[in-house]
C-alpha positions as CSV (number, residue, x, y, z in Angstrom):
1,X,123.2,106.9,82.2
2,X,121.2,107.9,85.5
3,X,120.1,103.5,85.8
4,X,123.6,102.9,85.2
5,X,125.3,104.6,87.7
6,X,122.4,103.9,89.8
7,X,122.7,100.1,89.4
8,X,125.9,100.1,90.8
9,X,125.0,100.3,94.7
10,X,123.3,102.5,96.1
11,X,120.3,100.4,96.7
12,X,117.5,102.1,94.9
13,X,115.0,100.6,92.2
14,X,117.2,101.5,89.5
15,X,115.1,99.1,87.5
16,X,112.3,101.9,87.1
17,X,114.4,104.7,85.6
18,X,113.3,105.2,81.4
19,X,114.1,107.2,78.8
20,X,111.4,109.4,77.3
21,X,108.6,107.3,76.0
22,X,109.6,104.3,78.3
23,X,112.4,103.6,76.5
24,X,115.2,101.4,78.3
25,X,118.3,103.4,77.7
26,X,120.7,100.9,78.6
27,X,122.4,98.4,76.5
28,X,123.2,94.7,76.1
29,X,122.8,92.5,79.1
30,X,121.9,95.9,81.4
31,X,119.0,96.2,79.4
32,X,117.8,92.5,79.4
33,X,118.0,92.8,83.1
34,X,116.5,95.9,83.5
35,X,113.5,94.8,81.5
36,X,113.1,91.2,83.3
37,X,112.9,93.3,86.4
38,X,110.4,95.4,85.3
39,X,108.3,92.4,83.6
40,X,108.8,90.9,87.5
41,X,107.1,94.3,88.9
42,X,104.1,93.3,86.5
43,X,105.4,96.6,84.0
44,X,103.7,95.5,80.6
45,X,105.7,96.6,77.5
46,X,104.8,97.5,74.4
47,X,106.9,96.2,71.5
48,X,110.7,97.9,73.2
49,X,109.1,100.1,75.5
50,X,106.6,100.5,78.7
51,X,103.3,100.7,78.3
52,X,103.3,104.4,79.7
53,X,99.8,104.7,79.1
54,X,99.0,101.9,82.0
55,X,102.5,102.8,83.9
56,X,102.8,106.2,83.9
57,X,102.8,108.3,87.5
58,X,99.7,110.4,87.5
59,X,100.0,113.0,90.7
60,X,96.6,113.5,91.9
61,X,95.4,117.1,91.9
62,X,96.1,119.7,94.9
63,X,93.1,119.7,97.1
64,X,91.3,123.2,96.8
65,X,90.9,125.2,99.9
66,X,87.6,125.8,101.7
67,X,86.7,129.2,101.6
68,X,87.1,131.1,104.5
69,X,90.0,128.2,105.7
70,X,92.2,130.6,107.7
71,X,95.4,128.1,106.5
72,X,95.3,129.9,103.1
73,X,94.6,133.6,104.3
């Protein structure tokens, strides 16, 4: 729902929006598009869905603070 209202204008990847898994969550020719542009962005799939495991964002972990840092005091 969120890539189709998305893919109406407003400019943003809407392309990169999945369902849990990687699913695409659209249907008919919005999900043939949606996965073409993905395949374009070099998104490998497996079988119906994205390869999570190679796609996935992974946030790098806070940065711990030097003791005695006055910042975090």
């Amino acid at each position: 729902m969120v890539a189709g209202i998305l893919r109406r204008g407003f400019g943003l990847p809407w392309q990169r929006v999945l369902g849990a898994g990687g699913a695409i969550k659209l249907t008919g020719d919005n999900a043939i598009e949606q996965r073409l542009r993905l395949e374009a962005e070099g998104v490998r799939f497996r079988g119906r869905k994205v390869d999570m495991k190679a796609h996935e964002f992974k946030p790098k972990p806070p940065k711990k603070a030097k003791a005695g840092n006055p910042r975090w005091q």
